[in-house]
C-alpha positions in Angstrom: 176.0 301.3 269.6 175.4 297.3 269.1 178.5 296.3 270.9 177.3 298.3 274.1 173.7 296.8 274.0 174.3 293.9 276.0 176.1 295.4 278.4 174.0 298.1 279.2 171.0 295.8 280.0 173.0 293.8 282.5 174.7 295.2 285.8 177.6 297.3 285.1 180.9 296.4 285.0 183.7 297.1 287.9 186.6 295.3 289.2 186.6 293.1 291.9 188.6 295.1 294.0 185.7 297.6 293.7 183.3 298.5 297.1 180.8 299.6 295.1 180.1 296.8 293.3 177.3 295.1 295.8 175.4 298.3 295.1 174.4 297.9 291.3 172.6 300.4 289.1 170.4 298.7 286.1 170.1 300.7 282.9 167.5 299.9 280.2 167.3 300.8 277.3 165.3 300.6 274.2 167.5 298.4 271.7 169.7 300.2 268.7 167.5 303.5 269.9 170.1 304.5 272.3 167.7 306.0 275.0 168.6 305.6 278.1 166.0 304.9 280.8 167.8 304.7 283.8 166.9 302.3 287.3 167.7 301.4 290.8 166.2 297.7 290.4 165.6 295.1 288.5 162.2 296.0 286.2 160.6 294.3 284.2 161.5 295.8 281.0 160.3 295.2 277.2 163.5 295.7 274.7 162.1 297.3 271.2 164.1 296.6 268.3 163.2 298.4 265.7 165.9 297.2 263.1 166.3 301.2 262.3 170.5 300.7 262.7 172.7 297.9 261.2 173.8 295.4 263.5 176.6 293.8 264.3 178.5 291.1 263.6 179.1 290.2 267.5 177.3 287.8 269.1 175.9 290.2 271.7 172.9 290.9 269.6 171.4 287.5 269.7 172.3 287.5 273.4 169.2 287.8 275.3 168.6 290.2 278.1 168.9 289.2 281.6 167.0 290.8 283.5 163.6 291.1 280.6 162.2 290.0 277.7 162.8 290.9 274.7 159.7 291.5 272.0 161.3 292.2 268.9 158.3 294.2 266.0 161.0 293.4 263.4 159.4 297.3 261.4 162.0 297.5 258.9 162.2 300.3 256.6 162.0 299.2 253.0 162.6 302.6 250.9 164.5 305.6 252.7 163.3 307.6 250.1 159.5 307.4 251.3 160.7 307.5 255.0 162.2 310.6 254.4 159.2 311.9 252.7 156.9 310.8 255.9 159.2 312.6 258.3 159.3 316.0 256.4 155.8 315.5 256.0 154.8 315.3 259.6 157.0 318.0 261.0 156.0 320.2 258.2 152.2 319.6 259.6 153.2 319.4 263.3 154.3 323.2 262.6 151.8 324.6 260.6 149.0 323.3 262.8 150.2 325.6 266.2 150.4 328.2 263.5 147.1 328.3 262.3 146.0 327.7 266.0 147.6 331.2 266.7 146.5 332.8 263.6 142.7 331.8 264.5 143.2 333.3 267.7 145.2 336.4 267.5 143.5 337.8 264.2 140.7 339.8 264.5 137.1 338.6 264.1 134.5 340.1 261.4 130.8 340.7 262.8 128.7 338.6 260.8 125.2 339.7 259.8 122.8 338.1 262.1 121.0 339.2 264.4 121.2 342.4 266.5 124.3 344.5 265.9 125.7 345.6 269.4 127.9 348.3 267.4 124.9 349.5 264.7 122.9 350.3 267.9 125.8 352.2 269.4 126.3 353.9 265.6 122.9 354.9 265.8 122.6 356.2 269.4 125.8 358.3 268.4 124.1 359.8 266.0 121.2 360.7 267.6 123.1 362.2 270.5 124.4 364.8 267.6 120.9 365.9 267.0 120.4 366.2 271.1 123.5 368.0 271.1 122.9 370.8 268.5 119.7 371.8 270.0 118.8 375.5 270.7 116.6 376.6 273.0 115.2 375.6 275.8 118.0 372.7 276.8 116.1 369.1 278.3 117.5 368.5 281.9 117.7 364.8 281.3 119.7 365.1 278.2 123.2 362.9 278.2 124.1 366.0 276.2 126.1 367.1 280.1 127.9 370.0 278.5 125.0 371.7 276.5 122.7 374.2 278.0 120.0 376.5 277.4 120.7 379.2 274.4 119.4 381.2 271.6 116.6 382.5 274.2 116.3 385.5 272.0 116.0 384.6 268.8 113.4 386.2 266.4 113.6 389.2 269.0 115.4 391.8 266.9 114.7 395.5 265.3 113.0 394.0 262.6 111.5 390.7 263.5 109.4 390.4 266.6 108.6 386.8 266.4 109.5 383.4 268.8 112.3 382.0 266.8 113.5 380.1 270.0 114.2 376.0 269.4 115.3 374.2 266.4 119.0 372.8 265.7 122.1 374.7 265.1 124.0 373.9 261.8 127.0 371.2 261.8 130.2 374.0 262.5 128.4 377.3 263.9 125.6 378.7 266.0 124.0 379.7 263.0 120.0 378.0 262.1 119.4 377.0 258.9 115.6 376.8 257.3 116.3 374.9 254.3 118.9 371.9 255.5 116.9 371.6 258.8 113.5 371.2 257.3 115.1 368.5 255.2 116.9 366.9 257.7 113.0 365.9 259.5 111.9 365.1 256.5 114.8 362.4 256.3 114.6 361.2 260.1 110.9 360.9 259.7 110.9 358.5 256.5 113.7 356.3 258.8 111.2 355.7 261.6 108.1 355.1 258.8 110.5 352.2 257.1 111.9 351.2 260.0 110.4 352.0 263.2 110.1 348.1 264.9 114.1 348.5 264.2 114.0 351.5 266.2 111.7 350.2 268.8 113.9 347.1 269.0 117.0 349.2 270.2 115.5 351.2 272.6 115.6 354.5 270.0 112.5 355.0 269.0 111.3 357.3 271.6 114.8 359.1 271.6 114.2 359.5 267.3 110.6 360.8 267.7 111.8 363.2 270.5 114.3 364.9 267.9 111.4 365.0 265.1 109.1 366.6 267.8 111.5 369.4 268.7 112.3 369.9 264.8 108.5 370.2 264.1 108.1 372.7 266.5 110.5 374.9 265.5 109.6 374.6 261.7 106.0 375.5 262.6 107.2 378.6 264.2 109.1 379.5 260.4 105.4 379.7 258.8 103.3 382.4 259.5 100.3 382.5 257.1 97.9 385.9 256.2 95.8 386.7 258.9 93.5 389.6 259.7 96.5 391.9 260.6 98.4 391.1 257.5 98.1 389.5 253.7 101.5 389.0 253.8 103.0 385.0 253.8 106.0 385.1 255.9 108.7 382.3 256.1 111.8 382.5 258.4 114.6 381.4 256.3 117.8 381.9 258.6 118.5 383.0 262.3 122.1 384.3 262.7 124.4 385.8 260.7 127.4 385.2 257.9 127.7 388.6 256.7 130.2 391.5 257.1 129.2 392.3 261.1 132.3 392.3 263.4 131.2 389.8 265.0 128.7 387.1 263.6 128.2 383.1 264.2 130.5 382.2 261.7 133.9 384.1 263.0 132.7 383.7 266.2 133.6 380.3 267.8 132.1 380.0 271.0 129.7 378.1 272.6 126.3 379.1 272.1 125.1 379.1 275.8 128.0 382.4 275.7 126.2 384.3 272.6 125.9 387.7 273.4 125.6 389.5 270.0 122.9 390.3 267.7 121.2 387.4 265.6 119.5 388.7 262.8 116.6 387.1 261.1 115.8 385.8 257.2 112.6 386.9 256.1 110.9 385.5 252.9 107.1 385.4 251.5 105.3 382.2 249.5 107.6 383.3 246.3 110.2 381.2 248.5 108.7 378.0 246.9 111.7 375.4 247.6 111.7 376.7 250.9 107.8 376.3 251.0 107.7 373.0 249.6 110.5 371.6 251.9 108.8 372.8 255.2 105.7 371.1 253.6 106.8 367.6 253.2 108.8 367.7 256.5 105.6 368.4 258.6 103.6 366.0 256.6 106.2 363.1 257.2 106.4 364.1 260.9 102.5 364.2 261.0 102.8 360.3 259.8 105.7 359.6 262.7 103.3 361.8 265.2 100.0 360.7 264.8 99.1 359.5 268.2 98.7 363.1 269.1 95.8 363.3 267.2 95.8 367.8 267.9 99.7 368.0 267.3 98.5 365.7 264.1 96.0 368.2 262.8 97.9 371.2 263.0 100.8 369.6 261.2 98.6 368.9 258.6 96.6 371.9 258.4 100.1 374.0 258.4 101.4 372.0 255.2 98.2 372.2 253.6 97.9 375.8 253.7 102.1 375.8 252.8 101.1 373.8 249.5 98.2 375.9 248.6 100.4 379.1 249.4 103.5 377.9 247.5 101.7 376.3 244.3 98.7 378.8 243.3 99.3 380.7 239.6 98.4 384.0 238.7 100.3 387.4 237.6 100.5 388.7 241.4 102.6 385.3 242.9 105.9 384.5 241.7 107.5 381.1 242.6 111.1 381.1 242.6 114.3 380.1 244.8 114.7 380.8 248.1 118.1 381.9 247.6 117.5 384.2 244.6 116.1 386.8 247.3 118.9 388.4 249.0 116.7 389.3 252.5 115.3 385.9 251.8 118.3 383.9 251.5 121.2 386.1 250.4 123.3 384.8 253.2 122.7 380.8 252.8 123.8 380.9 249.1 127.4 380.4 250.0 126.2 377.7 252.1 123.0 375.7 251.2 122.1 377.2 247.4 119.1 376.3 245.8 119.4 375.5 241.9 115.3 374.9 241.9 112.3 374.8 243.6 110.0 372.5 241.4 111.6 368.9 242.9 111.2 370.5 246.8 107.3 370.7 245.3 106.4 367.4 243.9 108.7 365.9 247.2 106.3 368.1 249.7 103.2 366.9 247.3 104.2 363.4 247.5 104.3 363.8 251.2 101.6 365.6 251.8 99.8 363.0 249.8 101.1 359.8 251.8 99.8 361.8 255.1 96.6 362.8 254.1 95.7 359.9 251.2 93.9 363.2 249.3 94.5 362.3 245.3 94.5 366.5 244.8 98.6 366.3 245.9 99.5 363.1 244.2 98.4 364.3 240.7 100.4 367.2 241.5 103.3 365.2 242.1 102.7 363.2 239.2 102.0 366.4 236.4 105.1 368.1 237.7 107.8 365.4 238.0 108.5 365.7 234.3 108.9 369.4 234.4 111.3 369.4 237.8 113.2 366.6 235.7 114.0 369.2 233.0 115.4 371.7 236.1 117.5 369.1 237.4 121.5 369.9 236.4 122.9 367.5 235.2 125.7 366.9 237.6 122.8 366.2 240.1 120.8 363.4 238.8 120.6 360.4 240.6 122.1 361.9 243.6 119.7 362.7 246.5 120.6 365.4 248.9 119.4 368.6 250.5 119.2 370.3 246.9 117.6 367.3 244.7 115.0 365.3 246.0 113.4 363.7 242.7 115.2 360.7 242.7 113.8 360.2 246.2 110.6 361.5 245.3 111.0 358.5 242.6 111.1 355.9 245.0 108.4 356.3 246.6 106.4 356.8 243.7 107.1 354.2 242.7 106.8 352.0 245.7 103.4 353.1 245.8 102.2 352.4 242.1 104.1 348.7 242.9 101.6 348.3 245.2 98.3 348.7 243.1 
């Protein structure tokens, strides 16, 4: 208060009967504030006045302190209304600044697209190790697959197939193999590496994806066994394993496959399986293009999807072409699971392949004169959509991609 100013800049007061009174504390203080800023000598000491209070109508404000001088800023506030304003102001923004602060910090950061993604590699590498992990066969020592082993050791060996069905991939939620979806599936991871194999290399993947199309071409050459001098008979291996009404079969039977200890029938279809045919065919023709430093793996890709298209494609009152899945020995079992609704798309997409690989015109006018007529087989629920059972509008693209170029 104004009346006390004075007195608390000079030494406090006692009475003279007091023993204390030799030993004097100073207090200073800033003036009309009321802060104290206590001492045990005489500072130097600057008194602010502000003129933020009213003063007094004593003489002790004009008395001077003892012990300091006094500078006096004379700041004076003109219009309380705006002062007001100010203060709410700043300790509005002296709050929401620390809040932002924490907000910056705590929330969680979005990856932005440049660069390398650590996580898209990881995405990928996951992927990949599904592929590693579904493998039958023969199982790779060095695999990161650690709870995967060798199986399927037998396949093709049954009562009425003698063949070496071993290798290939087991489908997504049994032990069973599938012809059809695993023929595609190359296909698909071979056009990734073609458009993007520096991507692959860049990760470290590419050897890992090439390793995956290598075991999957294997196995799909195995599935095509052409006339020879024993027999005039095409054969294609459509499905090992079994769906059907056997006690026990890979689809009621969940266990690993390294345990399988029951029979695994075999699939058997001829050329008349010509979505079947045609798929095969543009899976070892895009492999062929991922593959080609091999130059003798190279040449008996190609040779086995040349002699696929001329198999699958020739015209005459003793060859039928057809659905795989219209045959029931053929494909009776996969219907429930991976039907075909047409075979003339899986032919122009294993022409257009077979094309790219080999650069022979014969395969792309194939393409060409029959992508109107698979068109007209499409459903309608289907176009536009690219999957296992439609490949035209994929077939489109790179059609197109290639007439861009000329």
């Amino acid at each position: 208060m104004p009346e006390s100013r004075a007195s608390m800049g000079s030494p406090a007061f006692t009475s003279a009967s007091d023993p204390s009174m030799h030993s004097v504390r100073y207090v200073h203080t800033i003036s009309g504030a009321g802060r104290l800023l206590p001492s045990s000598s005489r500072w130097n000491s600057i008194e602010l006045d502000f003129n933020l209070f009213p003063h007094s109508n004593t003489g002790f404000d004009s008395l001077p302190s003892r012990f300091s001088k006094s500078v006096d800023f004379n700041l004076t506030i003109t219009d309380k209304k705006y002062f007001k304003r100010f203060a709410y102001i700043s300790a509005t923004v002296l709050i929401i600044i620390p809040l932002l602060v924490l907000l910056i910090h705590f929330l969680p950061h979005k990856n932005h697209h440049h660069g390398s993604s650590k996580n898209l590699t990881l995405a990928l590498n996951r992927a990949l190790a599904f592929f590693d992990a579904q493998k039958s066969g023969p199982f790779p020592k060095n695999s990161s697959v650690i709870f995967r082993g060798d199986s399927g050791l037998q396949d093709g060996k049954t009562t009425n197939t003698n063949a070496d069905l071993v290798g290939g991939f087991y489908d997504s939620g049994n032990n069973i193999k599938f012809s059809f979806p695993s023929a595609y599936t190359i296909t698909l991871l071979s056009w990734t590496v073609i458009e993007y194999h520096q991507k692959y290399a860049a990760i470290g993947e590419l050897d890992h994806v090439k390793d995956i199309i290598k075991e999957g071409s294997d196995y799909l050459l195995k599935l095509f066994i052409p006339p020879n001098t024993t027999s005039d008979h095409t054969l294609l291996y459509s499905q090992v394993g079994s769906t059907g009404n056997e006690t026990i079969n890979d689809i009621n039977c969940w266990q690993r496959p390294e345990d399988m200890n029951y029979p695994r029938p075999v699939s058997v279809c001829d050329s008349t399986a010509s979505d079947l045919a045609g798929e095969i065919m543009a899976a070892l023709s895009a492999a062929s293009m991922v593959l080609k430093e091999d130059k003798d793996y190279l040449g008996k890709l190609i040779k086995a999807a040349e002699k696929l298209y001329e198999l699958a494609t020739k015209e005459g009152p003793d060859h039928k072409q057809g659905m795989y899945t219209m045959n029931d020995d053929c494909g009776g079992q996969a219907r429930q699971f991976y039907n075909s609704s047409g075979y003339k798309d899986e032919l122009v997409w294993g022409g257009t392949w077979l094309f790219f690989a080999t650069g022979n015109f014969t395969y792309l006018e194939f393409a060409t004169n029959n992508f109107t007529s698979a068109e007209k087989e499409e459903l309608s629920v289907e176009k536009g959509i690219f999957y296992w059972n439609n490949k035209l509008t994929a077939s489109a693209v790179i059609l197109n991609n290639y007439l861009l170029e000329f």
